[in-house]
Phi, psi and omega in degrees: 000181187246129173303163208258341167284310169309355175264151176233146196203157177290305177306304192343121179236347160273175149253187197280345149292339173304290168341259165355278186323301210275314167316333186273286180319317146351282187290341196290318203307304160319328185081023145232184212264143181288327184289313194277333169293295191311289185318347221252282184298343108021269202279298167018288173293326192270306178303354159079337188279329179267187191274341182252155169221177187295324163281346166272340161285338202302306168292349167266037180249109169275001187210169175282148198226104198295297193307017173227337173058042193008050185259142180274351158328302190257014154251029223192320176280317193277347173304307186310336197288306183317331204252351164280327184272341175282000000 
């Protein structure tokens, strides 16, 4: 599967260490393998099949959102975080 640092997008605005950190600190919060967070969210963006994809996280920031650094990567993780604690 595909790493959540291997998609590439224009809106990017972190870098892959920004990522990384925030995939691990997740996976911490959560109780899962960090490799299974990154793929999960990943595909969330990348596969076009669900409902979010990289331009529907891009556009869902009604602001600028400093803890994401409106990058849709780490805004694509906390959806996923939000949808793992419910």
């Amino acid at each position: 599967m595909t790493k959540l640092t291997d998609i590439e997008g224009a809106d990017f605005t972190a870098d892959d260490a920004e990522v990384e950190a925030a995939v691990e600190d997740a996976a911490a919060e959560l109780g899962m393998d960090p490799e299974t967070v990154s793929e999960e969210v990943a595909y969330i963006l990348d596969s076009g099949s669900g409902r979010v994809n990289n331009e529907g996280v891009a556009g869902a920031a009604a602001a600028v959102n400093e803890d994401t650094a409106d990058d849709p990567r780490l805004e694509a993780l906390e959806v996923f975080k939000l949808r793992q604690e419910l």
